[in-house]
PARO-519973 format. One record per residue (C-alpha): residue in one letter; x negated, y, z; residue number from 0. Coordinates in pm, whole numbers, plus 50000, padded with zeros to 5 digits. Each point is the difference from the previous one (the first is absolute). Layout:
N
NODE / res / c1 / c2 / c3 / n
NODE / A / X / Y / Z / NUM
...
END
This chain:
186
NODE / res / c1 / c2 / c3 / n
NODE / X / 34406 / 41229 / 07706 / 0
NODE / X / 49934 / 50004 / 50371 / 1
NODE / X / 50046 / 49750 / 50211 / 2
NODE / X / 50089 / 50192 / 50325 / 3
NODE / X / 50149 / 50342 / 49918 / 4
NODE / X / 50092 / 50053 / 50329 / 5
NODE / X / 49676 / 49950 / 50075 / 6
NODE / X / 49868 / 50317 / 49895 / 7
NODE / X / 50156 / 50184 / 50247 / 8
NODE / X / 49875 / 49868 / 50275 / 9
NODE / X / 49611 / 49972 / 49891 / 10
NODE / X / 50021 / 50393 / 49910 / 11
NODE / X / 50115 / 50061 / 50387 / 12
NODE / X / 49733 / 49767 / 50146 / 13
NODE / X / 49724 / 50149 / 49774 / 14
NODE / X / 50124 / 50373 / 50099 / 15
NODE / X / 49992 / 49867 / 50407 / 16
NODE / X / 49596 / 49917 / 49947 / 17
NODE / X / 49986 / 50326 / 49845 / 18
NODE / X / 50125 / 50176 / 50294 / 19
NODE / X / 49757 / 49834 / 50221 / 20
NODE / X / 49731 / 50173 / 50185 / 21
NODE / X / 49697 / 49979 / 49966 / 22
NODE / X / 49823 / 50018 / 50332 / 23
NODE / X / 49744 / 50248 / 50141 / 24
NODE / X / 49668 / 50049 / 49852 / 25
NODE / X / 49699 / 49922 / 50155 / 26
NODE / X / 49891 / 50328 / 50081 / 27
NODE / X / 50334 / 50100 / 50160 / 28
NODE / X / 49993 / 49714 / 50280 / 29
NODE / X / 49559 / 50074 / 50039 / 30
NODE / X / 50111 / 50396 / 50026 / 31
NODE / X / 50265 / 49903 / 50298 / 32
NODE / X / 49690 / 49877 / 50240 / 33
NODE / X / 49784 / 50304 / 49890 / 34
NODE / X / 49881 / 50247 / 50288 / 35
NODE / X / 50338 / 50260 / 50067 / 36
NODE / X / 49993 / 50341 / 49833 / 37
NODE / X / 50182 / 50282 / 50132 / 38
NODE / X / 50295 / 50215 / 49838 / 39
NODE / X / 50274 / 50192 / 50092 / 40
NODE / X / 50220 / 49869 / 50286 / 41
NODE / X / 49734 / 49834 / 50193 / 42
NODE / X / 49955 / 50140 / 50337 / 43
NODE / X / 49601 / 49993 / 50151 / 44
NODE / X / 49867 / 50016 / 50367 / 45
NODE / X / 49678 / 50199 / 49919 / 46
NODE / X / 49741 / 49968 / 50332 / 47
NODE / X / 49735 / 50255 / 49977 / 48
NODE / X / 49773 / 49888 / 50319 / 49
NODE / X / 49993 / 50239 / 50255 / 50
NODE / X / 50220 / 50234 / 49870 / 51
NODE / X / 50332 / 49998 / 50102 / 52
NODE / X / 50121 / 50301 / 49862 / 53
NODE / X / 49970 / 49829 / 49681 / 54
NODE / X / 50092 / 49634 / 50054 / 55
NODE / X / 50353 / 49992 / 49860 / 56
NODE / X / 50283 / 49822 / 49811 / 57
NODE / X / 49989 / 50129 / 49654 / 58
NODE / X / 50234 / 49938 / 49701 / 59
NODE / X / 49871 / 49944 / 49612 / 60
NODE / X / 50193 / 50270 / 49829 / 61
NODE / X / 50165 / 49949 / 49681 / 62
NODE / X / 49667 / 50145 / 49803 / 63
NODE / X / 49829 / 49711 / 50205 / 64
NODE / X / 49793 / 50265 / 50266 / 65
NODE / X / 50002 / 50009 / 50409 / 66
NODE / X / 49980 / 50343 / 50081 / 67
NODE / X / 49742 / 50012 / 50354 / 68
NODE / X / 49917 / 50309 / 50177 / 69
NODE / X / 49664 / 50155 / 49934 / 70
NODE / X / 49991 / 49813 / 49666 / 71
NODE / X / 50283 / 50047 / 49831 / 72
NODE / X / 50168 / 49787 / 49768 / 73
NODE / X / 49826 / 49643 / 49911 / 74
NODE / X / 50044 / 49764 / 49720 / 75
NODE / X / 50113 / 49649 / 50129 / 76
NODE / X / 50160 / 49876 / 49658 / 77
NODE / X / 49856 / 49704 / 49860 / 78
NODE / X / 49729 / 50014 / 50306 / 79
NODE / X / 49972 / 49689 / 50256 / 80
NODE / X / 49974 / 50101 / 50386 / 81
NODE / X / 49666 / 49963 / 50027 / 82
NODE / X / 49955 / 50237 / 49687 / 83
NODE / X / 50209 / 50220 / 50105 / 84
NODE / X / 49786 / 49999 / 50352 / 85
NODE / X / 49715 / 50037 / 49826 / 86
NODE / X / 50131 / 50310 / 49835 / 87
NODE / X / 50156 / 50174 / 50302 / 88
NODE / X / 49636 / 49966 / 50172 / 89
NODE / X / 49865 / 50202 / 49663 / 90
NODE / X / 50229 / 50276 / 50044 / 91
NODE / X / 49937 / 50030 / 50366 / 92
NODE / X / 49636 / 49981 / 49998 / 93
NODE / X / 49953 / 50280 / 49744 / 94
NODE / X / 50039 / 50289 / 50221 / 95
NODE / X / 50250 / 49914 / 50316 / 96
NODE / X / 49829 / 49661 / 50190 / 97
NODE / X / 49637 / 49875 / 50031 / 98
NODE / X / 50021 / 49599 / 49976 / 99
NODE / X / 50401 / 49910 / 49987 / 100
NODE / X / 50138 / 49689 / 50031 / 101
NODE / X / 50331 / 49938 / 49836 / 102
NODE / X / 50252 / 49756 / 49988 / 103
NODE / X / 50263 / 49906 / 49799 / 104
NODE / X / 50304 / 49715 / 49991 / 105
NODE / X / 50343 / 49952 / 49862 / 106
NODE / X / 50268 / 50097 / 50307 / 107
NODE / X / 50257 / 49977 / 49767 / 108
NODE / X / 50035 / 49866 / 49589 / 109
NODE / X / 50176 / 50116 / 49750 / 110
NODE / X / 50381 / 49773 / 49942 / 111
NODE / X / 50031 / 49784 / 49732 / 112
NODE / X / 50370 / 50029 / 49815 / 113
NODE / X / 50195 / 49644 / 49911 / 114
NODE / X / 50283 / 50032 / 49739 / 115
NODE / X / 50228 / 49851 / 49852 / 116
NODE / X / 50217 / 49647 / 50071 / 117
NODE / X / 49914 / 50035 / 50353 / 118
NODE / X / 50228 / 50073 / 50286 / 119
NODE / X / 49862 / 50328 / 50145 / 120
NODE / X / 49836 / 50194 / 49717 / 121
NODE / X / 49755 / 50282 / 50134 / 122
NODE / X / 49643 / 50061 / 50085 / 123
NODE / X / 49846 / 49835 / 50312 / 124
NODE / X / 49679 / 50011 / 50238 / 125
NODE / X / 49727 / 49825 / 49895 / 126
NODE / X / 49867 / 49697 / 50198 / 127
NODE / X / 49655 / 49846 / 49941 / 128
NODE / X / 50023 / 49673 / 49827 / 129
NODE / X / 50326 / 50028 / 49806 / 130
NODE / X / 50081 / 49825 / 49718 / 131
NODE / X / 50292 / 50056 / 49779 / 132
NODE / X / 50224 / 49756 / 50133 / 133
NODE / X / 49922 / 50161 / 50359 / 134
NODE / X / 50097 / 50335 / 49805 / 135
NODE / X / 50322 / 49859 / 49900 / 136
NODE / X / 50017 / 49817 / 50351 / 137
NODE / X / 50023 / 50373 / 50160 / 138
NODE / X / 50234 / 50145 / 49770 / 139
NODE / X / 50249 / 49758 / 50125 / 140
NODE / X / 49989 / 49683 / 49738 / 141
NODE / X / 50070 / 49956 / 49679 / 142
NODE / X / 50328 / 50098 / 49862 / 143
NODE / X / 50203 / 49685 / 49842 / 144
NODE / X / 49907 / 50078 / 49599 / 145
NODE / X / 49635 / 50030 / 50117 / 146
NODE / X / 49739 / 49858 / 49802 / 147
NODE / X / 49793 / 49826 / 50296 / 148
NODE / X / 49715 / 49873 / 49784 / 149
NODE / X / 49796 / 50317 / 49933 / 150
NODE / X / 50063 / 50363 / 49981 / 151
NODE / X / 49847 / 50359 / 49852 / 152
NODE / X / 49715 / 50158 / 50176 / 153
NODE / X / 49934 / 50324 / 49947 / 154
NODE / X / 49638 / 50123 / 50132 / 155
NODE / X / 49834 / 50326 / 49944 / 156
NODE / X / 49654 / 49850 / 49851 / 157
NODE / X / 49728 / 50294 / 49913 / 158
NODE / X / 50248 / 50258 / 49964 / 159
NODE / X / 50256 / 49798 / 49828 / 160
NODE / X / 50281 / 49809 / 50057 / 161
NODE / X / 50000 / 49681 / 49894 / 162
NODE / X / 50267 / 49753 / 49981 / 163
NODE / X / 49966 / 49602 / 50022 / 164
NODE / X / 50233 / 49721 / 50074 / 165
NODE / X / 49847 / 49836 / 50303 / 166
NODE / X / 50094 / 49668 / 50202 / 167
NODE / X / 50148 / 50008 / 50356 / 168
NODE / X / 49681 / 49977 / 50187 / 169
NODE / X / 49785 / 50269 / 49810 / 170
NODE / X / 49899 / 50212 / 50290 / 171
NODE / X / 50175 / 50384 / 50045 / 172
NODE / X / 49777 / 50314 / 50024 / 173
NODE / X / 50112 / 50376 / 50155 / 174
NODE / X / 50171 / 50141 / 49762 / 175
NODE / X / 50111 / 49728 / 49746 / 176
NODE / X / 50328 / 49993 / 49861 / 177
NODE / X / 50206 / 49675 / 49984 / 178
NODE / X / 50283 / 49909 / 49773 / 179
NODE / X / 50168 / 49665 / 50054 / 180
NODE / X / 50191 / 49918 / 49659 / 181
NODE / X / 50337 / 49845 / 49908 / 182
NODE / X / 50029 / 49644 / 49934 / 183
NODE / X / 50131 / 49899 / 49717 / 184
NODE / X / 50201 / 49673 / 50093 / 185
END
């Protein structure tokens, strides 16, 4: 009846081979990576309150995603940009301990971002500005030889949620992501 029986074979394993194919990241994924920086746990923040020196500090965002400042107490920073989280400190303060303040706040220190699998040195990292994945995997000391070097998993945490995508080489990093280089599979 057929032709080519040994045909068969062959099609079957190229057909499964486009089903294992990523797809690559969404839209809103690579539009999200040049969105303004939110704060979470890990980061570390110089906080400048103008003339006050007693309360210009470093300050770490706890794992509950709060600074904890003297007079004030404990502040939210999760999911808050600097300049919100500014504007918030200057709230606090000017209900009750300072007349005008003027606050202050940048990044002294970001959260690491972790790179996985076929890679030589497996482990979280510091995060430098402008990263891509293939810098990611660049700093965690190359690809392994079974690496996959066409794309790999991103893991991002993306209004509360992680959410996994398979993403090309240059898709840029953010604090905090989680990268998984996969096996190739020839």
């Amino acid at each position: 009846m057929m032709r080519f029986p040994l045909l068969l074979p062959f099609l079957a394993l190229a057909l499964a081979g486009c089903a294992m194919t990523p797809r690559l990241a969404p839209e809103y994924l690579a539009e999200e990576a040049h969105a303004p920086y939110t704060l979470a746990g890990g980061d570390r923040l110089r906080v400048i309150v103008f003339g006050q020196d007693s309360l210009s500090n470093s300050y770490a965002v706890d794992g509950a995603g709060r600074i904890s400042m003297p007079l004030i107490g404990p502040v939210e920073a999760q999911g808050r940009t600097t300049t919100a989280l500014a504007r918030a400190i200057e709230e606090r303060l000017r209900a009750g301990y300072l007349r005008e303040p003027r606050v202050s706040v940048e990044v002294e220190q970001y959260r690491p971002f972790f790179v996985l699998g076929e890679v030589n040195n497996s482990g979280q990292f510091p995060y430098v500005n402008n990263m891509t994945v293939q810098n990611a995997v660049a700093i965690a000391g190359g690809f392994a030889p079974r690496a996959n070097r066409n794309y790999a998993e991103l893991t991002r945490i993306m209004q509360g949620q992680p959410v996994t995508v398979a993403v090309p080489m240059t898709m840029p990093v953010r604090p905090g992501d989680t990268i998984v280089v996969k096996e190739r599979f020839f």
